[in-house]
NUPA-721551 format. One record per residue (C-alpha): x, y, z. Coordinates in steps of 0.25 Angstrom, whole numbers. Example, Ala and Ser with C-alpha at 12.3 -4.5 7.8 and 13.67 -1.06 7.14 Angstrom:
<atoms>
{{49,-18,31}}
{{55,-4,29}}
</atoms>
This chain:
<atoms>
{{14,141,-61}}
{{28,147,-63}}
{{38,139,-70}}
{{43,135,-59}}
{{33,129,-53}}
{{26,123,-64}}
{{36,111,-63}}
{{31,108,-48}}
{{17,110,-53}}
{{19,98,-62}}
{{25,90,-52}}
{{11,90,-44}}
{{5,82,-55}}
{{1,67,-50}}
{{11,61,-57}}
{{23,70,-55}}
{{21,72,-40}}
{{21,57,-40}}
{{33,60,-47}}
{{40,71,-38}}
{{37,61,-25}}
{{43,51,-30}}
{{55,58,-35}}
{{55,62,-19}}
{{53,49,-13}}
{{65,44,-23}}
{{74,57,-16}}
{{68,54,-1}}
{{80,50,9}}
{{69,40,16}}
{{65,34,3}}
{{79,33,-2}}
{{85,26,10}}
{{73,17,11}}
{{69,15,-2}}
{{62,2,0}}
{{52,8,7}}
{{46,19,-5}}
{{32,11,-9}}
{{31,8,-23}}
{{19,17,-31}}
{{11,1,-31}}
{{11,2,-16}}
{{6,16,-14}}
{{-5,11,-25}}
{{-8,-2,-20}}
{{-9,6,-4}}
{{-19,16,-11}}
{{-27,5,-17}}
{{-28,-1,-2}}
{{-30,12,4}}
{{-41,14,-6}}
{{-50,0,-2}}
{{-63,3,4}}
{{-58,-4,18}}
{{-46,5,18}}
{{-56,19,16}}
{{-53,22,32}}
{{-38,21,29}}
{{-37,30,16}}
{{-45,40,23}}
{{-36,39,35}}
{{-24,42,25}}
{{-31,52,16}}
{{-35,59,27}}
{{-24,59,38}}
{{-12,51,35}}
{{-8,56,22}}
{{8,63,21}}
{{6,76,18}}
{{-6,74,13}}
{{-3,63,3}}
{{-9,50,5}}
{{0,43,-4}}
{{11,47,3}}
{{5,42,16}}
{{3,28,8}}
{{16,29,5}}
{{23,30,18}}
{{13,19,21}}
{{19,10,12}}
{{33,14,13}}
{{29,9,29}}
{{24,-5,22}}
{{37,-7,14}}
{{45,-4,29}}
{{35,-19,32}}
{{42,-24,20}}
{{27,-23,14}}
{{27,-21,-2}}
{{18,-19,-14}}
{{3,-24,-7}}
{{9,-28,5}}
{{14,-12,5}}
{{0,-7,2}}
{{-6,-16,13}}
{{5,-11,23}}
{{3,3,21}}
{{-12,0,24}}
{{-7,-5,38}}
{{1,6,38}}
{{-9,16,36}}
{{-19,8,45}}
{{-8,9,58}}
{{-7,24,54}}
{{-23,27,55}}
{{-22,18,69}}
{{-12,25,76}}
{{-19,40,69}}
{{-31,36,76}}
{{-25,29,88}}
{{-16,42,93}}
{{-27,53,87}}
{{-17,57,76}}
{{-29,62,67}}
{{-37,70,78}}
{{-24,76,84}}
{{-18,81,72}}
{{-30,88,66}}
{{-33,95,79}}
{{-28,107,83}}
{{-18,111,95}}
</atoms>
């Protein structure tokens, strides 16, 4: 790598991109007029931890699979719980009502065909 991209490589670590995002959520114009809304690291942790139960295999594969932002599952989780704090839901609560969240997601996927018309071609 060149010198000046050997610092971007070291961002890409675990820690540091947790770093990097957030160090963007904390300059986002959403997050910083609605700050009360960024879920805290515990919430995202305790939704994983949910998301990770043998009765919730269905719901992880749904979000690994198809519901992930940009191909980041965590992000998905947490827009999901950012959506849970809106219900003014917090710490276990949060967790629980990101799984709501992520259950009505899957519904209305499956209900309108979302998945089988977006993976098929024109």
């Amino acid at each position: 790598l060149s010198s000046s991209s050997r610092p971007l490589a070291s961002l890409l670590s675990t820690n540091r991109l947790d770093l990097l995002i957030h160090h963007m959520l904390q300059n986002d114009d959403i997050v910083l007029q609605y700050p009360q809304y960024l879920p805290t690291d515990e919430e995202i942790r305790l939704t994983q931890m949910l998301l990770h139960r043998r009765e919730n295999a269905d719901l992880l594969q749904k979000l690994q699979n198809t519901i992930r932002i940009a191909g980041d599952s965590t992000a998905a989780i947490r827009r999901l719980c950012w959506q849970a704090r809106e219900d003014h839901k917090y710490g276990a609560e949060c967790a629980q009502g990101a799984l709501e969240w992520l259950k009505r997601c899957v519904d209305a996927r499956e209900r309108l065909s979302m998945d089988s018309l977006l993976q098929e071609s024109p």
